[in-house]
N, CA, C and O atoms as a DFTB+ gen file, in Angstrom:
292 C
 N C O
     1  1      42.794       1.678      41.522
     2  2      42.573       0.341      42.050
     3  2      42.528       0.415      43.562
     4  3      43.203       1.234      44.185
     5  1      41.869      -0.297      44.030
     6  2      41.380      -0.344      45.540
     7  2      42.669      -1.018      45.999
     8  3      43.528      -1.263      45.152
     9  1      42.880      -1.356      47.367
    10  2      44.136      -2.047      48.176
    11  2      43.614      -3.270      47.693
    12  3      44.415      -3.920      47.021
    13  1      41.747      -4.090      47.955
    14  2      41.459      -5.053      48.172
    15  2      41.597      -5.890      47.023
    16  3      41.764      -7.109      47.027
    17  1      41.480      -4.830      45.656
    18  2      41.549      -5.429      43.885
    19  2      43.394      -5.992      44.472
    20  3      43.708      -7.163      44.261
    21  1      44.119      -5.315      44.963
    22  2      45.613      -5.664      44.755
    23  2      45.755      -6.864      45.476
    24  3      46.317      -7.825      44.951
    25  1      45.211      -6.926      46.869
    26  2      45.478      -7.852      47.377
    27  2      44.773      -9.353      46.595
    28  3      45.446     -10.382      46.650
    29  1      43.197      -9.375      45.782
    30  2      42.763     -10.432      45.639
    31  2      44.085     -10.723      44.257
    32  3      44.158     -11.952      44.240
    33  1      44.747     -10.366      43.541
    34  2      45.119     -10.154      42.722
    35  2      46.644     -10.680      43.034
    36  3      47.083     -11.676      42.458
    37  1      47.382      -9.971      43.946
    38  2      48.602     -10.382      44.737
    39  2      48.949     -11.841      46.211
    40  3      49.906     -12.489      46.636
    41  1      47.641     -11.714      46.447
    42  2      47.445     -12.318      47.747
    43  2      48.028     -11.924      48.840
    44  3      47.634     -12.534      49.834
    45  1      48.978     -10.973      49.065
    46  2      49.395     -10.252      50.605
    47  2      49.909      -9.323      50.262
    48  3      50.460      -9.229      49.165
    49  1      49.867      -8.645      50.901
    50  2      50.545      -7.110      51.203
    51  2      51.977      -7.791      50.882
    52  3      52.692      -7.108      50.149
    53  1      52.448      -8.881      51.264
    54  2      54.088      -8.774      51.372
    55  2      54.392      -8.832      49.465
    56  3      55.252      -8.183      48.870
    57  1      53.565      -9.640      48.954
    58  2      54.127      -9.946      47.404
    59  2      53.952      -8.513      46.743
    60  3      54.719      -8.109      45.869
    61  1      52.798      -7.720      47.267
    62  2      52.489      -6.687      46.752
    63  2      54.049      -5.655      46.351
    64  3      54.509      -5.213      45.299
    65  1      54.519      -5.593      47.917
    66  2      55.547      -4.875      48.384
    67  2      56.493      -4.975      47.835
    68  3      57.092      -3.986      47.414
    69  1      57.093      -6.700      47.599
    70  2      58.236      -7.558      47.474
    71  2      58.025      -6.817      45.352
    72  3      58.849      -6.050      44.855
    73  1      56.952      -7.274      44.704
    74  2      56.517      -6.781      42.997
    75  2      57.443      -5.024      42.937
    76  3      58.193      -4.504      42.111
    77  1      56.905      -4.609      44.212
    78  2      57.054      -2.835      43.901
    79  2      58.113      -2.577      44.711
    80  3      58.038      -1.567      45.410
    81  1      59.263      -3.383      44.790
    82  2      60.710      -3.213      45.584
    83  2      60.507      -2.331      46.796
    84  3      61.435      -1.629      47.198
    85  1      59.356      -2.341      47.378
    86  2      59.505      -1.365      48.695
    87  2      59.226      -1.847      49.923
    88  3      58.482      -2.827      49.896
    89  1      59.548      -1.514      50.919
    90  2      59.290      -2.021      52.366
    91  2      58.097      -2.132      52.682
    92  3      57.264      -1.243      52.505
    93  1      57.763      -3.782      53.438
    94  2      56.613      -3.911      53.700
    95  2      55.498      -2.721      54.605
    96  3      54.284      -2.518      54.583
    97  1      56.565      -2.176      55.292
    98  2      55.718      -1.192      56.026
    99  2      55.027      -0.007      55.360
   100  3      54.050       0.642      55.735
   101  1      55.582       0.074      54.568
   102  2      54.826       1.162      53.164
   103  2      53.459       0.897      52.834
   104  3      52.663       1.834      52.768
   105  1      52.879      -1.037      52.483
   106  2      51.411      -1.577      51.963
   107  2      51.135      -1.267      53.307
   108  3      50.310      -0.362      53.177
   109  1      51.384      -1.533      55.214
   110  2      50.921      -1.345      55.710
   111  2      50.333       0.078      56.428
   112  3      49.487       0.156      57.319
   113  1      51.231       1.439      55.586
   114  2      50.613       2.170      55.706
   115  2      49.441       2.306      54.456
   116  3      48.374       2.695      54.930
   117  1      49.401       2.145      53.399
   118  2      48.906       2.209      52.368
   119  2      47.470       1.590      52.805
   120  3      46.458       2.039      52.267
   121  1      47.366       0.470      53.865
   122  2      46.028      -0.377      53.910
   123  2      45.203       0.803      55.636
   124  3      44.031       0.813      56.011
   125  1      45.999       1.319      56.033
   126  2      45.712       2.407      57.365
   127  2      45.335       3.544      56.728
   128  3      44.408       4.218      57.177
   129  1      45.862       3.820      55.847
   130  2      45.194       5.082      54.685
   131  2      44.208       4.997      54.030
   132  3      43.403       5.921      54.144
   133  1      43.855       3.768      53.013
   134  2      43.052       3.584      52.873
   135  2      43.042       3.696      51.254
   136  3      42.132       3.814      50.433
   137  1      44.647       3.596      51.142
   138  2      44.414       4.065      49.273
   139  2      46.219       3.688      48.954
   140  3      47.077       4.038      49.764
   141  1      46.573       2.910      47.615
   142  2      47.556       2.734      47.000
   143  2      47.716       4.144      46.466
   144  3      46.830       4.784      45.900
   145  1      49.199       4.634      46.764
   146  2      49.532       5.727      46.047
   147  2      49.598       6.151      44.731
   148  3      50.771       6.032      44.377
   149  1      48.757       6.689      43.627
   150  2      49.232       6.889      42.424
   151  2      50.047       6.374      41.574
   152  3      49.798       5.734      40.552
   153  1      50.931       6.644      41.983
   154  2      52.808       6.511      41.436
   155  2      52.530       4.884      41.171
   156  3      52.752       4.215      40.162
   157  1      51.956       4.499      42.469
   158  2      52.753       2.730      43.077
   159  2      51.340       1.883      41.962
   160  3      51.555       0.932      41.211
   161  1      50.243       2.430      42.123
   162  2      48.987       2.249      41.417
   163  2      49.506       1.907      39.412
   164  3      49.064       1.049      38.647
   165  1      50.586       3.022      39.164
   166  2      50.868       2.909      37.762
   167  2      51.499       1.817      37.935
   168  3      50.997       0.741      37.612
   169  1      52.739       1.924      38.490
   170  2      53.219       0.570      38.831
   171  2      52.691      -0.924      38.778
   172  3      53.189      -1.909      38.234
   173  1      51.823      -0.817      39.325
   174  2      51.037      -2.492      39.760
   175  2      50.492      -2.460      38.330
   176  3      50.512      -3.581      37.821
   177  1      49.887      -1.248      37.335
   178  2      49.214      -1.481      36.461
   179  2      49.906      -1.749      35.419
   180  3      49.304      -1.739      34.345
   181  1      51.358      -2.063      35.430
   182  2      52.353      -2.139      34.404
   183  2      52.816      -3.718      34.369
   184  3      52.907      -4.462      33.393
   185  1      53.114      -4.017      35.942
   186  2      53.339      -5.370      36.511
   187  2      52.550      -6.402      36.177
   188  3      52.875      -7.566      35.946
   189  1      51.571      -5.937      36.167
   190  2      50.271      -6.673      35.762
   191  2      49.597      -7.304      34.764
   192  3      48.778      -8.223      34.767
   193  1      50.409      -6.215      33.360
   194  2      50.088      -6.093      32.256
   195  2      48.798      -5.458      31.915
   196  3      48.449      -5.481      30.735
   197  1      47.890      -4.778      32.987
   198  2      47.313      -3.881      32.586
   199  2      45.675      -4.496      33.450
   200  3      44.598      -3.901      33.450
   201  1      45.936      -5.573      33.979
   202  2      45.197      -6.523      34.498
   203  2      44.483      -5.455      35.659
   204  3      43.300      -5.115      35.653
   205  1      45.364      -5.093      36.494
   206  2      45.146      -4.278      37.015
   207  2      45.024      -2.573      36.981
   208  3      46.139      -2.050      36.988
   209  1      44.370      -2.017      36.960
   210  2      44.187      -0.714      36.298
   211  2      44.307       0.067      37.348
   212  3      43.976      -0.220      38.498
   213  1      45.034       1.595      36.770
   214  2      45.351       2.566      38.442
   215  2      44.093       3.867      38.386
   216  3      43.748       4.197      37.251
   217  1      43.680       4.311      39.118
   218  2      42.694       4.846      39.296
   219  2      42.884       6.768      38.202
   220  3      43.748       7.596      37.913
   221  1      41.741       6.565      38.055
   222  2      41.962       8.144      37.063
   223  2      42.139       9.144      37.733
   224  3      42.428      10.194      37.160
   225  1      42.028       9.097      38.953
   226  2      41.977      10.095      40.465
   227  2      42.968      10.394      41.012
   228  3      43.252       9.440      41.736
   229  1      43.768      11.238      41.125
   230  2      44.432      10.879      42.442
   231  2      43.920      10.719      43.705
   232  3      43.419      11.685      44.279
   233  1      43.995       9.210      44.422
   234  2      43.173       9.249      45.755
   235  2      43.373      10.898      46.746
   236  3      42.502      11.716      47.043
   237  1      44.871      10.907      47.051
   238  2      45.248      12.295      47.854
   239  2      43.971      13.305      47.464
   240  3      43.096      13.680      48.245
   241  1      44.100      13.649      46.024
   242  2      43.748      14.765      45.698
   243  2      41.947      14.696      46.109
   244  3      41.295      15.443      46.838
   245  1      41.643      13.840      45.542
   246  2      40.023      13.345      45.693
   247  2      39.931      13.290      47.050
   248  3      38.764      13.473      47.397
   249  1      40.857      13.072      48.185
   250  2      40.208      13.390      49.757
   251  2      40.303      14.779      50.201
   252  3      39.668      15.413      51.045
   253  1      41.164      15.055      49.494
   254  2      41.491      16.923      50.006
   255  2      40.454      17.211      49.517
   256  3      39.694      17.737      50.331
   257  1      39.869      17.054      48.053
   258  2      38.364      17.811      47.885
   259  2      37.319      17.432      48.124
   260  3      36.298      17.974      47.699
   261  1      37.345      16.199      49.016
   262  2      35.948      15.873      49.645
   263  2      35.839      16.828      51.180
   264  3      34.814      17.304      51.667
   265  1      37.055      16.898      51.642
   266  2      37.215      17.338      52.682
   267  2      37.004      19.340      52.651
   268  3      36.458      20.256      53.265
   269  1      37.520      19.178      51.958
   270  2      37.115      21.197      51.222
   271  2      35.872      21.217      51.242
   272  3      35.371      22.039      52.009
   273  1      34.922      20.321      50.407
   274  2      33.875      20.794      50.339
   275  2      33.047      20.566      51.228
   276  3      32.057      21.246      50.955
   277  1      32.808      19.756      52.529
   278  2      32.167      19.411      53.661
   279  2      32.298      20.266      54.173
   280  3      31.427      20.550      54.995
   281  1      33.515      21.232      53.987
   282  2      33.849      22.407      55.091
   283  2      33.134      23.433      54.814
   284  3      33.012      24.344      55.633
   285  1      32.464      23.459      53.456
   286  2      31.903      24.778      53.035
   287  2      30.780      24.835      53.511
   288  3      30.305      25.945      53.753
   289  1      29.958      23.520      53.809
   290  2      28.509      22.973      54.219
   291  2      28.014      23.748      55.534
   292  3      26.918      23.486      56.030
């Protein structure tokens, strides 16, 4: 799930935060990154009842191998 699916879904970073017991400064790194963490992704998709779905990817992993393979270019 994208940050933007959570937010239309949550309406702010803070409810997001406040749902997943963690410090607001966590969604605001999460929205500077550019990706909900995995872990927090299952999470929201549980909270949700499934409404929200967590990505089959790990974002991390899927930038490390975009980034590997540009390098080979």
């Amino acid at each position: 799930m994208s940050i933007e699916e959570a937010l239309e879904y949550f309406g702010t970073m803070y409810r997001i935060c406040k749902c997943l017991g963690v410090a607001q400064a966590n969604g605001h790194n999460w929205k500077r990154q550019g990706y909900i963490p995995l872990y927090q992704q299952y999470r929201i998709e549980e909270i949700t009842d499934g409404v929200l779905k967590a990505d089959s990817v790990d974002p991390v992993a899927a930038r490390k191998l975009e980034y590997l393979k540009s390098r080979d270019k």
